[in-house]
Biopython code that builds the backbone (N, CA, C, O; Angstrom):
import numpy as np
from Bio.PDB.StructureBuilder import StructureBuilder

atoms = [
    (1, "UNK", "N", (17.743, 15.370, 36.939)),
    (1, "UNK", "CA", (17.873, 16.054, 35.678)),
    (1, "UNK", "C", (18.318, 15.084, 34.573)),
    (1, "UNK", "O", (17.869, 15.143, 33.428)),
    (2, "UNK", "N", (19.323, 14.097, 35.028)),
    (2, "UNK", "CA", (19.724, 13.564, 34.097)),
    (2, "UNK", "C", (18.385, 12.020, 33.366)),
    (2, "UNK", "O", (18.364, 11.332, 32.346)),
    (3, "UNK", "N", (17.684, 12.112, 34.352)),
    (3, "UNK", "CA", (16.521, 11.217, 33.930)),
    (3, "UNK", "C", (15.993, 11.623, 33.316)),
    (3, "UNK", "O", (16.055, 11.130, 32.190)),
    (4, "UNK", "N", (15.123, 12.735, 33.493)),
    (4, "UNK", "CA", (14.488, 13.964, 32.530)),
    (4, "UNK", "C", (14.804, 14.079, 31.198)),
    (4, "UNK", "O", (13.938, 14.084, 30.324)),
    (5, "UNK", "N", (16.568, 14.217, 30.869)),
    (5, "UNK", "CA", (17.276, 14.268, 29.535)),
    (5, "UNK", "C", (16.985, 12.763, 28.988)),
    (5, "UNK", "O", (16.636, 12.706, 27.809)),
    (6, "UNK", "N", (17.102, 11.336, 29.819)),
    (6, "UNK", "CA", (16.891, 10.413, 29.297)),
    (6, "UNK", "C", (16.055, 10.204, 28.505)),
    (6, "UNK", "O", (16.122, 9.834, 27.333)),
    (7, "UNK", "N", (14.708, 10.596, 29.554)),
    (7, "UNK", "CA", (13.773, 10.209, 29.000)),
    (7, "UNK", "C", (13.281, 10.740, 27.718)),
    (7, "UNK", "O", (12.804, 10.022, 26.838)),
    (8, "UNK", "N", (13.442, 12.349, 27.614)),
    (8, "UNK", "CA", (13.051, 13.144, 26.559)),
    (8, "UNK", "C", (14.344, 12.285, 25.640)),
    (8, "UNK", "O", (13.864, 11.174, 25.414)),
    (9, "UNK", "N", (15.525, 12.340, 25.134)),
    (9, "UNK", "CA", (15.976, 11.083, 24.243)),
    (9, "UNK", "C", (15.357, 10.440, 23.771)),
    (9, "UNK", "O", (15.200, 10.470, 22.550)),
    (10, "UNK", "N", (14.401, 9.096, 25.033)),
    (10, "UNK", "CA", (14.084, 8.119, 24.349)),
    (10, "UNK", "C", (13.308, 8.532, 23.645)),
    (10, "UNK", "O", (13.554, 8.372, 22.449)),
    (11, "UNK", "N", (12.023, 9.247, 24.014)),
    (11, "UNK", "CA", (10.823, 9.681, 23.075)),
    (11, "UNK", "C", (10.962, 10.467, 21.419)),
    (11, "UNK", "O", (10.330, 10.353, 20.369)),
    (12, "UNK", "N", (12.129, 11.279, 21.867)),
    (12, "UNK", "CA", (13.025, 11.742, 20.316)),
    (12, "UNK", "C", (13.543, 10.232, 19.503)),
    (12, "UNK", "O", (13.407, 10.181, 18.281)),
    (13, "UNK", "N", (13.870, 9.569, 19.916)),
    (13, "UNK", "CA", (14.398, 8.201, 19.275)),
    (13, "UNK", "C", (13.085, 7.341, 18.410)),
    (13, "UNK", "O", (12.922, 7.107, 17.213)),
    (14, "UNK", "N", (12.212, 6.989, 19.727)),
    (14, "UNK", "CA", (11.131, 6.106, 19.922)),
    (14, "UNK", "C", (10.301, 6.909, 18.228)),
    (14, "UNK", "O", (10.137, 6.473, 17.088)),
    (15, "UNK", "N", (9.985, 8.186, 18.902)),
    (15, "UNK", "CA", (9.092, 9.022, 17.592)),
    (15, "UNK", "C", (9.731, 8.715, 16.453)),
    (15, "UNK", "O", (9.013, 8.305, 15.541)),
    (16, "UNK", "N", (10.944, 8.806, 16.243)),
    (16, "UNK", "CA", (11.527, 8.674, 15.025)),
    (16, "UNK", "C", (11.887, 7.226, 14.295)),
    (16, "UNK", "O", (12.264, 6.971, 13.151)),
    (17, "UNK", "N", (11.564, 6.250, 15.636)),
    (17, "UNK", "CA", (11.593, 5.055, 14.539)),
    (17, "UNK", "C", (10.068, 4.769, 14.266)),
    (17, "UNK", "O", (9.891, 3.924, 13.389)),
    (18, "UNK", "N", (9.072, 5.230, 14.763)),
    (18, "UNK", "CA", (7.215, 5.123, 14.202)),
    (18, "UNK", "C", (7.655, 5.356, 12.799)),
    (18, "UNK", "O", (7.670, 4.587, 11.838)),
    (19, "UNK", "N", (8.092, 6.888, 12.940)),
    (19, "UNK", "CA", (8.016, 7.736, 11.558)),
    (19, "UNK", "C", (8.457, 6.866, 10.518)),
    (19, "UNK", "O", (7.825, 6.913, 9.463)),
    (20, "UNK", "N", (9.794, 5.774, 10.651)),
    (20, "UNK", "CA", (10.549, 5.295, 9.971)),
    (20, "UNK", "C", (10.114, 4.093, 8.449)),
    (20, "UNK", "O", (10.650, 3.654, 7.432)),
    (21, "UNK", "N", (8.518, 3.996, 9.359)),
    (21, "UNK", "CA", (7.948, 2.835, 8.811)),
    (21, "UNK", "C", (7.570, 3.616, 6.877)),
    (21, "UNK", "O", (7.358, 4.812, 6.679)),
    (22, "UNK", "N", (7.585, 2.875, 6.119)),
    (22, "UNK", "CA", (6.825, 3.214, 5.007)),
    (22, "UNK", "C", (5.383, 3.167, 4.990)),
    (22, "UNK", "O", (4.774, 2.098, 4.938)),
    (23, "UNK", "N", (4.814, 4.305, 5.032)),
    (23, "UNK", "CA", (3.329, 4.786, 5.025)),
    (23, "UNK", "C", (3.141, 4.555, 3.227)),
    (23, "UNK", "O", (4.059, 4.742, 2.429)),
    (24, "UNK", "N", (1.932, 4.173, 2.905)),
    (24, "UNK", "CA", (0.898, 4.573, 1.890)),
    (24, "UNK", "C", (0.634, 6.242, 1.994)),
    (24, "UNK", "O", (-0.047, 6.860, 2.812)),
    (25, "UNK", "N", (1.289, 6.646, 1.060)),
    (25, "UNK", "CA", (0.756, 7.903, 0.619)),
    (25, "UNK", "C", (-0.564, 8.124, -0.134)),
    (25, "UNK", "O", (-1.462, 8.841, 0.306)),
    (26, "UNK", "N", (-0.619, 7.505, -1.219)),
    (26, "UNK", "CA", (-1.433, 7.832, -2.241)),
    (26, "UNK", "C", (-1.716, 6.656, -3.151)),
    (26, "UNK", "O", (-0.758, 5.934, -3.428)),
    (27, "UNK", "N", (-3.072, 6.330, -3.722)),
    (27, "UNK", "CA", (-2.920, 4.815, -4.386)),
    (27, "UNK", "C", (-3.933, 5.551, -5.090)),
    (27, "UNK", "O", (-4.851, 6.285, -4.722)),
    (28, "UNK", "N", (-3.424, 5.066, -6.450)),
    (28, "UNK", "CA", (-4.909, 5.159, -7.578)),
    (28, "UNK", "C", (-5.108, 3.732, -8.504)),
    (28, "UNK", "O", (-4.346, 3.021, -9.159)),
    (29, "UNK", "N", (-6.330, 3.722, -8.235)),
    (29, "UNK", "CA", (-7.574, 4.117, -7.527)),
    (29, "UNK", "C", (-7.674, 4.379, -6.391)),
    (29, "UNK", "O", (-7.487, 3.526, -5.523)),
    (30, "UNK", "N", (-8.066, 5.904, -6.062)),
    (30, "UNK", "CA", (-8.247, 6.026, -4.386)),
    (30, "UNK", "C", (-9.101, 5.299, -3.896)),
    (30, "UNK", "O", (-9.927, 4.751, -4.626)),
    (31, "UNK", "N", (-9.099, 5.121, -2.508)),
    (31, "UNK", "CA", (-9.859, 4.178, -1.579)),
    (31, "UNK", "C", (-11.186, 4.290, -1.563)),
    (31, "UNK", "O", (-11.576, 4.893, -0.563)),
    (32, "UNK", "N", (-12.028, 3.942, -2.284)),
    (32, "UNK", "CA", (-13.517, 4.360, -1.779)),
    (32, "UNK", "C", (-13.913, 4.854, -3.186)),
    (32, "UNK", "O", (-15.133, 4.997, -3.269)),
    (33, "UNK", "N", (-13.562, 5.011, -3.778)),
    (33, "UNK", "CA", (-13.577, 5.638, -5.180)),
    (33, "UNK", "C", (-15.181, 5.056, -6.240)),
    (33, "UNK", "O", (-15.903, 4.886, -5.257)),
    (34, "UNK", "N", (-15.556, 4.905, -6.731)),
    (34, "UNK", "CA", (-16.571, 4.678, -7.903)),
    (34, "UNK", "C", (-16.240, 5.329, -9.001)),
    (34, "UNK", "O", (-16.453, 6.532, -9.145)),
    (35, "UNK", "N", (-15.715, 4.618, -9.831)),
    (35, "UNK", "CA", (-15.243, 4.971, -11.195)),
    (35, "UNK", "C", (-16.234, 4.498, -12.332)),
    (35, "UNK", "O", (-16.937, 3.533, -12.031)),
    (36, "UNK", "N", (-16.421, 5.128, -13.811)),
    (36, "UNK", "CA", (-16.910, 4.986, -14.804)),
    (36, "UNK", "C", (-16.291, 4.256, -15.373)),
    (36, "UNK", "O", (-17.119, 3.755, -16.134)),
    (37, "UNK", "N", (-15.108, 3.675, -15.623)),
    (37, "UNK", "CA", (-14.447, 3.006, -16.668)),
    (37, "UNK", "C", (-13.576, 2.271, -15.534)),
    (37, "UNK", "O", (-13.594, 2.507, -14.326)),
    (38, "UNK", "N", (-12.768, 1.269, -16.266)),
    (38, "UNK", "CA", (-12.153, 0.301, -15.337)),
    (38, "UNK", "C", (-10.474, 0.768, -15.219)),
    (38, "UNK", "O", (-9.850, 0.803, -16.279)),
    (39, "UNK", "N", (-10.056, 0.974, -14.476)),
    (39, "UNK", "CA", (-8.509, 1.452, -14.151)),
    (39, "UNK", "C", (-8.111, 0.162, -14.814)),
    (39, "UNK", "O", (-8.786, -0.868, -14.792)),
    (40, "UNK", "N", (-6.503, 0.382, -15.631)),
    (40, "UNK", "CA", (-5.734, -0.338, -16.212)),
    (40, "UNK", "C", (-4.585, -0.625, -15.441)),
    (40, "UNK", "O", (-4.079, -1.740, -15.570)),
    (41, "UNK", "N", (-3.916, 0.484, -14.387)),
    (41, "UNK", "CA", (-3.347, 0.155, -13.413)),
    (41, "UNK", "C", (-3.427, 0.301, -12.353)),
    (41, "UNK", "O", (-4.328, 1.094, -12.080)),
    (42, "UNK", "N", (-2.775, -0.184, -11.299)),
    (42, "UNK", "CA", (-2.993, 0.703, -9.563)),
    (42, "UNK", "C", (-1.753, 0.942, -9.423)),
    (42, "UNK", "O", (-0.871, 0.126, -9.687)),
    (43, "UNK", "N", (-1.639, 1.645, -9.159)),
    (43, "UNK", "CA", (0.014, 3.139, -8.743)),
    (43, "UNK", "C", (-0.166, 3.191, -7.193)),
    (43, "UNK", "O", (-1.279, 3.425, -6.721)),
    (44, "UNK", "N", (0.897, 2.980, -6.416)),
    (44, "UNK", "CA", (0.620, 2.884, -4.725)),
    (44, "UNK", "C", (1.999, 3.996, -4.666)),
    (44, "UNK", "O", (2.766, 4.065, -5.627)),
    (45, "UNK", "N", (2.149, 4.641, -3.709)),
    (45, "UNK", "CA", (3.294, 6.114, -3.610)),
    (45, "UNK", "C", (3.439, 6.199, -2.287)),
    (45, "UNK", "O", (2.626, 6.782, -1.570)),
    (46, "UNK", "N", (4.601, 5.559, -1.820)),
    (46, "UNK", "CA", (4.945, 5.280, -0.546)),
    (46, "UNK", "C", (6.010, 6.620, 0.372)),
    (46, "UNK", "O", (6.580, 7.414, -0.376)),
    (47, "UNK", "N", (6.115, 6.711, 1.137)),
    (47, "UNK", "CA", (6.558, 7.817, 2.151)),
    (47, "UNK", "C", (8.325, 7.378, 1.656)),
    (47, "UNK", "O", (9.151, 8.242, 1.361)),
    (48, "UNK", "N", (8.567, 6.142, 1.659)),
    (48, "UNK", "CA", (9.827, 5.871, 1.116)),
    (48, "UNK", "C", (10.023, 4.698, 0.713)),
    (48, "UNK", "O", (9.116, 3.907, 0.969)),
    (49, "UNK", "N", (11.305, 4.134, -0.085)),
    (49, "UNK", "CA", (10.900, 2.855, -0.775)),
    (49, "UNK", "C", (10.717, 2.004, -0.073)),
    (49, "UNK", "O", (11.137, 1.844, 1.073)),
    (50, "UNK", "N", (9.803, 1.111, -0.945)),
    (50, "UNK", "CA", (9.583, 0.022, -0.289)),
    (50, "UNK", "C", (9.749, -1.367, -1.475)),
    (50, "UNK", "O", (10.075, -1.348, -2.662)),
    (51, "UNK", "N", (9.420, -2.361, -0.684)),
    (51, "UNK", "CA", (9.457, -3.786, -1.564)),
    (51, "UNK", "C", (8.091, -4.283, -1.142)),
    (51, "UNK", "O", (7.562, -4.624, -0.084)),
    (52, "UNK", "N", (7.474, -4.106, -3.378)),
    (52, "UNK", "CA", (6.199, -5.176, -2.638)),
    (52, "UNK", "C", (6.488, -6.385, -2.554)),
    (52, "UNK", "O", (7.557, -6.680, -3.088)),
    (53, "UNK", "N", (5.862, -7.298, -2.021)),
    (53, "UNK", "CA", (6.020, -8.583, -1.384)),
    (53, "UNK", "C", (4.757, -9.292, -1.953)),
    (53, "UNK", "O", (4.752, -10.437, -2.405)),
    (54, "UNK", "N", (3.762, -8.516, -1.877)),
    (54, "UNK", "CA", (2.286, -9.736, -2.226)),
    (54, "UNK", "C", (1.300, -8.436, -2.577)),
    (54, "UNK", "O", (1.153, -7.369, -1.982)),
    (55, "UNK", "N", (0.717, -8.937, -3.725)),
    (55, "UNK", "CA", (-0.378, -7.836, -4.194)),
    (55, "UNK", "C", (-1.526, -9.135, -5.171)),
    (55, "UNK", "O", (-1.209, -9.999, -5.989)),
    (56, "UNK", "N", (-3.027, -8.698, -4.550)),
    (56, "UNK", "CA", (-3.934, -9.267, -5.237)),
    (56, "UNK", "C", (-5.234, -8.619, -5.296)),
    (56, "UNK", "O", (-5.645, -7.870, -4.411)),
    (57, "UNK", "N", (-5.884, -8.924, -6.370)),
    (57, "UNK", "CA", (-7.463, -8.207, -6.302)),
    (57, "UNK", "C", (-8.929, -8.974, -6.469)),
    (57, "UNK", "O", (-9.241, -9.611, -7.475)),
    (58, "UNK", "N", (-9.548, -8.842, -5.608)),
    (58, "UNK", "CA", (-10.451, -9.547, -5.687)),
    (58, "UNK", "C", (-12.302, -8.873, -5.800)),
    (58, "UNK", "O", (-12.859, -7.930, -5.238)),
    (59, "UNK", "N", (-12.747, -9.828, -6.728)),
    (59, "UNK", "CA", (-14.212, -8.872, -6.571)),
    (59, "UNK", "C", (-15.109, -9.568, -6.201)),
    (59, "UNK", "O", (-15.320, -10.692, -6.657)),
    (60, "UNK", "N", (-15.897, -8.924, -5.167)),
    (60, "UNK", "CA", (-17.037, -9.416, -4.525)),
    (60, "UNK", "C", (-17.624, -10.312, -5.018)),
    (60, "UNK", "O", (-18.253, -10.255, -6.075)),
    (61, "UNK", "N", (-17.467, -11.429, -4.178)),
    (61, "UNK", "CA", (-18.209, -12.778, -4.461)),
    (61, "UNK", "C", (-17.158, -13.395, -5.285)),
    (61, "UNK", "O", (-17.446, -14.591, -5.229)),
    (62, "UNK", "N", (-16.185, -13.286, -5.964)),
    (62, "UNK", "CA", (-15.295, -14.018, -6.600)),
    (62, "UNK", "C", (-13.797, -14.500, -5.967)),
    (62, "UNK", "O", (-13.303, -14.519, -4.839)),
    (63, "UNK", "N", (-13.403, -14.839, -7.181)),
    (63, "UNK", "CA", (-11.959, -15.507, -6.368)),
    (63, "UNK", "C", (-10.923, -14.310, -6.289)),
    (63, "UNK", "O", (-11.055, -13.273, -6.940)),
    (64, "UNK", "N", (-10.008, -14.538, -5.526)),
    (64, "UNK", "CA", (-8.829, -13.648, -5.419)),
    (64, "UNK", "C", (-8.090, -13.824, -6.701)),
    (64, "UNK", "O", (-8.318, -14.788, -7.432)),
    (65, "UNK", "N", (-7.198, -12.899, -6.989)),
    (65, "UNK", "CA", (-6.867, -13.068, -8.121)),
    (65, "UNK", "C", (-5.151, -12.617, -7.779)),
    (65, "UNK", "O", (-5.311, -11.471, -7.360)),
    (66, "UNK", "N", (-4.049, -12.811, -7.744)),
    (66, "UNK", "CA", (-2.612, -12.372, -7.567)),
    (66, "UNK", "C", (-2.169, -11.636, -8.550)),
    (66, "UNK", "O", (-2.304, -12.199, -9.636)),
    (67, "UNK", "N", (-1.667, -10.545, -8.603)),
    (67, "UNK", "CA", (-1.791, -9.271, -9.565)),
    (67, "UNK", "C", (-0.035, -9.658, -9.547)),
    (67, "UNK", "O", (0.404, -9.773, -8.403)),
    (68, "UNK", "N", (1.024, -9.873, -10.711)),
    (68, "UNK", "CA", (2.141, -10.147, -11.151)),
    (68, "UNK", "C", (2.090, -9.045, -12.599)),
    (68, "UNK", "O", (1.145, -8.655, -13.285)),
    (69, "UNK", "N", (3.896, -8.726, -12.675)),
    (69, "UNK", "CA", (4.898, -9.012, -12.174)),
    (69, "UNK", "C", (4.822, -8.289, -11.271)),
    (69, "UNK", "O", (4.111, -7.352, -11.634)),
    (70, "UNK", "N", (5.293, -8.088, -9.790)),
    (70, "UNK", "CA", (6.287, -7.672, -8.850)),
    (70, "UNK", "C", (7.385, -6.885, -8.923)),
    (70, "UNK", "O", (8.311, -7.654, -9.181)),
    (71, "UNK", "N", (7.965, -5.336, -8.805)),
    (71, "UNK", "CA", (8.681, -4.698, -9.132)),
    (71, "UNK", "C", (9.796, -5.359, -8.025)),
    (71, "UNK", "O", (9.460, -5.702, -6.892)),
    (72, "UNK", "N", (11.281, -5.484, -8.595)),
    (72, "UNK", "CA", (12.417, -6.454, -8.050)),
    (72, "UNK", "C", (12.806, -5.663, -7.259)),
    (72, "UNK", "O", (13.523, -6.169, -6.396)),
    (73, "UNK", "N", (12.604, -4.372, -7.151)),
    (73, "UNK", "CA", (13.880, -3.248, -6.135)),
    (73, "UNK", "C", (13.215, -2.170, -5.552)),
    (73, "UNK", "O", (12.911, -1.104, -6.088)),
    (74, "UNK", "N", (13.037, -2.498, -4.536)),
    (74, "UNK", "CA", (12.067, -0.852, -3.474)),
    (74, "UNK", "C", (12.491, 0.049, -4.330)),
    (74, "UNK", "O", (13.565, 0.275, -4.889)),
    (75, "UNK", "N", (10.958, 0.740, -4.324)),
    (75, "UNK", "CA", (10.273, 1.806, -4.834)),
    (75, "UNK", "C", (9.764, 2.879, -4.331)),
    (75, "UNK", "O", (8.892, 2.484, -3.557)),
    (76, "UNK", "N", (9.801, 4.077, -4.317)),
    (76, "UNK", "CA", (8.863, 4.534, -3.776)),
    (76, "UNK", "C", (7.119, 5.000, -4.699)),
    (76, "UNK", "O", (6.069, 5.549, -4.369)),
    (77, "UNK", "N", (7.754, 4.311, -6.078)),
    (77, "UNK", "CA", (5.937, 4.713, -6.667)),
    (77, "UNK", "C", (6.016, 3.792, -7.648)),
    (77, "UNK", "O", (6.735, 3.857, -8.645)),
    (78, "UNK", "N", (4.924, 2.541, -7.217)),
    (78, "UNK", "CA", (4.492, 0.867, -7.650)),
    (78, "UNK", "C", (3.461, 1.205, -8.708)),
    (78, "UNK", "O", (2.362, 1.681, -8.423)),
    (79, "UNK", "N", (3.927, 0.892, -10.147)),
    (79, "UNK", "CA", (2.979, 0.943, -11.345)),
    (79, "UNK", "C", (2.773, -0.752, -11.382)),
    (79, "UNK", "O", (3.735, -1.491, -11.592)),
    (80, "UNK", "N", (1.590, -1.196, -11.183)),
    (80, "UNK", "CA", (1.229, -2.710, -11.918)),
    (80, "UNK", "C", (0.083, -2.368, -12.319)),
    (80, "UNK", "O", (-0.763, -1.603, -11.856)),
    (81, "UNK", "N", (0.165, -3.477, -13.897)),
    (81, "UNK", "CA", (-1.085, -3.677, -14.718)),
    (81, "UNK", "C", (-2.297, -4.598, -13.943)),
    (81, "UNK", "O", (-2.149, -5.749, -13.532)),
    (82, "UNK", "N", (-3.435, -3.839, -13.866)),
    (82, "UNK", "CA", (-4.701, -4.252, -13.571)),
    (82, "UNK", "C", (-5.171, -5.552, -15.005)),
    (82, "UNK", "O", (-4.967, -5.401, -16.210)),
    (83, "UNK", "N", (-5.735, -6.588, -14.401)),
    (83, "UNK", "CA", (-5.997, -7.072, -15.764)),
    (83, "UNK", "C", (-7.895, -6.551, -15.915)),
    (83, "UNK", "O", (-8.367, -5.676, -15.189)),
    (84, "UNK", "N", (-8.681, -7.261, -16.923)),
    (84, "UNK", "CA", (-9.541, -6.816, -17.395)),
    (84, "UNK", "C", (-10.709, -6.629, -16.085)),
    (84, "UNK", "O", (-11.020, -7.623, -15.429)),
    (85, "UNK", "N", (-11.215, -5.490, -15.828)),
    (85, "UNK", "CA", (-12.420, -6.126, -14.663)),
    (85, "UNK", "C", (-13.574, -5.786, -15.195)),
    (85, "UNK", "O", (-13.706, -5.104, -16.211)),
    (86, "UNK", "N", (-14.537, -6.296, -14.460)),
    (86, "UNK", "CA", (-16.005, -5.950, -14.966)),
    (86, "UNK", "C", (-16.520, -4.994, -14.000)),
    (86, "UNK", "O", (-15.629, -4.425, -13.368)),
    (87, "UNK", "N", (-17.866, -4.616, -13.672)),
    (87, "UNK", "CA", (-18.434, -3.808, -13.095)),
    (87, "UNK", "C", (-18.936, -4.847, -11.835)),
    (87, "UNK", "O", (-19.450, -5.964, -11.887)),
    (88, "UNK", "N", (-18.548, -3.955, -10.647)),
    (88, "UNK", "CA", (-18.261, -4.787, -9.322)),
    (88, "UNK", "C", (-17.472, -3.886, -8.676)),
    (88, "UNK", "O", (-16.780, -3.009, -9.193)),
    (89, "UNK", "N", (-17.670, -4.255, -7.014)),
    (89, "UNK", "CA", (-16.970, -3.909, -6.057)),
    (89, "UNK", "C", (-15.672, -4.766, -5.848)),
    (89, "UNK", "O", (-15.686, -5.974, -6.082)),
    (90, "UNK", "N", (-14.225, -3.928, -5.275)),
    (90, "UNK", "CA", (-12.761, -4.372, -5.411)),
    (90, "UNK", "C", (-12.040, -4.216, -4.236)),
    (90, "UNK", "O", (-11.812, -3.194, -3.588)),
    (91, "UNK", "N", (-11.732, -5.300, -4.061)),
    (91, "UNK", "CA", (-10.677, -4.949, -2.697)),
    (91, "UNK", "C", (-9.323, -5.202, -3.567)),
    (91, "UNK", "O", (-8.953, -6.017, -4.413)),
    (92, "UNK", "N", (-8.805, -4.109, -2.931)),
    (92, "UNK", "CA", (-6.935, -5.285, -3.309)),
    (92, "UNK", "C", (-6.509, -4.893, -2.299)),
    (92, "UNK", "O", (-6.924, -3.919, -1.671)),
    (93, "UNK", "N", (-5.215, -5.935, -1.885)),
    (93, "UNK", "CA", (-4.781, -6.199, -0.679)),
    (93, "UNK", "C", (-3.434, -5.940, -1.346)),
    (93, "UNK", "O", (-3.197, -6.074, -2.546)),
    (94, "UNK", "N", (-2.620, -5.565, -0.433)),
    (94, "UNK", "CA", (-1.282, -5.774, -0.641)),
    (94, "UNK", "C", (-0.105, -5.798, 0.485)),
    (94, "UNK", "O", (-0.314, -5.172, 1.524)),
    (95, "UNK", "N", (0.945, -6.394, 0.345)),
    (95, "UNK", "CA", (1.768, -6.276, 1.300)),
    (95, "UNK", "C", (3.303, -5.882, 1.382)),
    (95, "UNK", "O", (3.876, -6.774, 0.756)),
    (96, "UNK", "N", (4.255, -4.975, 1.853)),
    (96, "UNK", "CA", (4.974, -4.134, 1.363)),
    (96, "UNK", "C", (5.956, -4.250, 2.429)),
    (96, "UNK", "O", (5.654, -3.833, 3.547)),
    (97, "UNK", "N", (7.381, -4.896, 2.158)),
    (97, "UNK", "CA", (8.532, -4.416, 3.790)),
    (97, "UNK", "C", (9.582, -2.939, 3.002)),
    (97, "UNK", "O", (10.248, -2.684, 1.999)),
    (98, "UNK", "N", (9.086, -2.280, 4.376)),
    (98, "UNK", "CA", (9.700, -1.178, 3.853)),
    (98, "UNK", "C", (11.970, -0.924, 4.327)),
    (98, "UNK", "O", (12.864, -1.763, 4.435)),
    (99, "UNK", "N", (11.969, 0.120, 4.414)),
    (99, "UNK", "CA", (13.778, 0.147, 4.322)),
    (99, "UNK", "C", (14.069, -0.515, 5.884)),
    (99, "UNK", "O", (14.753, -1.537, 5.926)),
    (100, "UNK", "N", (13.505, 0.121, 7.276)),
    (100, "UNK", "CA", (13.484, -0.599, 8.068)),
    (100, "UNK", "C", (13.139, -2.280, 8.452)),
    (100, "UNK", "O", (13.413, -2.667, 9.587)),
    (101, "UNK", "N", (12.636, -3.073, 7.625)),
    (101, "UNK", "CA", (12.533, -4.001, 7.442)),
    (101, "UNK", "C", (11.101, -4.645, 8.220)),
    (101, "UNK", "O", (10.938, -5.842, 8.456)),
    (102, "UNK", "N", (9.971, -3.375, 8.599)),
    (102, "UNK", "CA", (9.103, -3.850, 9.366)),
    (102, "UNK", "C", (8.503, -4.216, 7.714)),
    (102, "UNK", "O", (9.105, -3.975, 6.668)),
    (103, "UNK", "N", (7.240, -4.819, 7.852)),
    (103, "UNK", "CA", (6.120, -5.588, 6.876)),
    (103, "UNK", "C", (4.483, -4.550, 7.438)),
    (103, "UNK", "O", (3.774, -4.598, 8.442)),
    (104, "UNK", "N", (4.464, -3.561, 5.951)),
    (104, "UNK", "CA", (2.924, -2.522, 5.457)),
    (104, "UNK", "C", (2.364, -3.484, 5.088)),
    (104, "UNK", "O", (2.786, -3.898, 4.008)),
    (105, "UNK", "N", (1.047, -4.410, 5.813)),
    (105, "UNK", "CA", (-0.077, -4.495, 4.842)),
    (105, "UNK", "C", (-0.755, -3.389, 4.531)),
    (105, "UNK", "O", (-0.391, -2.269, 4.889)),
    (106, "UNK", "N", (-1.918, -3.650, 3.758)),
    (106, "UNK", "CA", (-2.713, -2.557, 3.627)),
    (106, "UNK", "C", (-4.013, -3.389, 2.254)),
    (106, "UNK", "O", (-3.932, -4.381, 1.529)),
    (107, "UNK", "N", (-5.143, -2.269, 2.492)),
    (107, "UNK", "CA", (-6.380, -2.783, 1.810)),
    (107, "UNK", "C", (-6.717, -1.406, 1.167)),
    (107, "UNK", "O", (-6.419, -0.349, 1.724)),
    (108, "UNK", "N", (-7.522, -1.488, -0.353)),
    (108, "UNK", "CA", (-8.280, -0.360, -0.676)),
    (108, "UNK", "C", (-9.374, -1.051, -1.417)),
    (108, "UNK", "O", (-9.189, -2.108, -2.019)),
    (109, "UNK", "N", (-10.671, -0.346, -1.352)),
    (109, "UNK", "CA", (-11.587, -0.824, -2.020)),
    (109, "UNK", "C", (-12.194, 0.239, -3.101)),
    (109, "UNK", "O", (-12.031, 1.384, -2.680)),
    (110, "UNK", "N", (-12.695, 0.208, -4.077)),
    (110, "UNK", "CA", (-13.250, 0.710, -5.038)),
    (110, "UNK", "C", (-14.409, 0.005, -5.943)),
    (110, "UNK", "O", (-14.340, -1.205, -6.154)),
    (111, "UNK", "N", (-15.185, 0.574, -6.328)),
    (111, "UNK", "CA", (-16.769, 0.407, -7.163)),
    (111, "UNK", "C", (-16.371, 0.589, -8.583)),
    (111, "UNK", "O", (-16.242, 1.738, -9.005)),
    (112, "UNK", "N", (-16.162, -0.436, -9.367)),
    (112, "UNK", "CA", (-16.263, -0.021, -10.864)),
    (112, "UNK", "C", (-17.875, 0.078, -10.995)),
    (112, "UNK", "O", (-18.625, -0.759, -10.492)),
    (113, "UNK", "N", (-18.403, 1.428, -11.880)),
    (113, "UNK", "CA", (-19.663, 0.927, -12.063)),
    (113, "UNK", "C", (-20.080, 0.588, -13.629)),
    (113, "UNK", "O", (-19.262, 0.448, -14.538)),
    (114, "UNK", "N", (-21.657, 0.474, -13.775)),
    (114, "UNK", "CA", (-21.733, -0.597, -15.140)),
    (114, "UNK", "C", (-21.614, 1.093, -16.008)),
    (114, "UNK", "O", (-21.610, 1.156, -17.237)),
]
sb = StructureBuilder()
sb.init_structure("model")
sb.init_model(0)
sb.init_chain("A")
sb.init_seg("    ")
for serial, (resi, resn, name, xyz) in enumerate(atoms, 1):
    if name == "N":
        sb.init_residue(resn, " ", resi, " ")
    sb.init_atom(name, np.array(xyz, "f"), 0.0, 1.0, " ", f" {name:<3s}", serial, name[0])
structure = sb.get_structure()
């Protein structure tokens, strides 16, 4: 019996430090998106704060580009200025340690069109 109680513990524990991680909620531009006009910023809305660490955008066939300033103090909802883009496909990458101290990458892509 008393193994039984252990074990159900650990899995109550175990589940609750998965949960612990900072998830991507919501990013605009959503993922997959095709827009008419060019977004001025990307807004990322995390499950809980986090610290970004590295954010860049790059468009197909071109160079990466490092998207600055960097907000100084976990957040849970990241406003940075997009600079000018043209009509093209977008990845941005970014990378995020959340309160537990694990490290969110993460990718979204979007279609500006002409």
């Amino acid at each position: 019996m008393r193994l039984v109680r252990l074990a159900g513990w650990l899995l109550t524990v175990a589940s609750a430090c998965v949960q612990a991680h900072a998830n991507l909620q919501q990013v605009t531009p959503a993922d997959g998106s095709v827009l008419g006009s060019a977004p001025t910023e990307l807004v990322l809305r995390f499950s809980e704060a986090a610290q970004l660490t590295a954010l860049s955008i790059e468009k197909e066939g071109g160079a990466k580009q490092k998207l600055a300033p960097l907000p100084q103090k976990p957040q849970t909802t990241i406003s940075v200025a997009l600079p000018q883009l043209a009509a093209g496909r977008y990845v941005v990458s970014w990378r995020a340690v959340g309160a537990d101290g694990h490290v969110v990458p993460g990718q979204i892509h979007f279609t500006l069109s002409p």
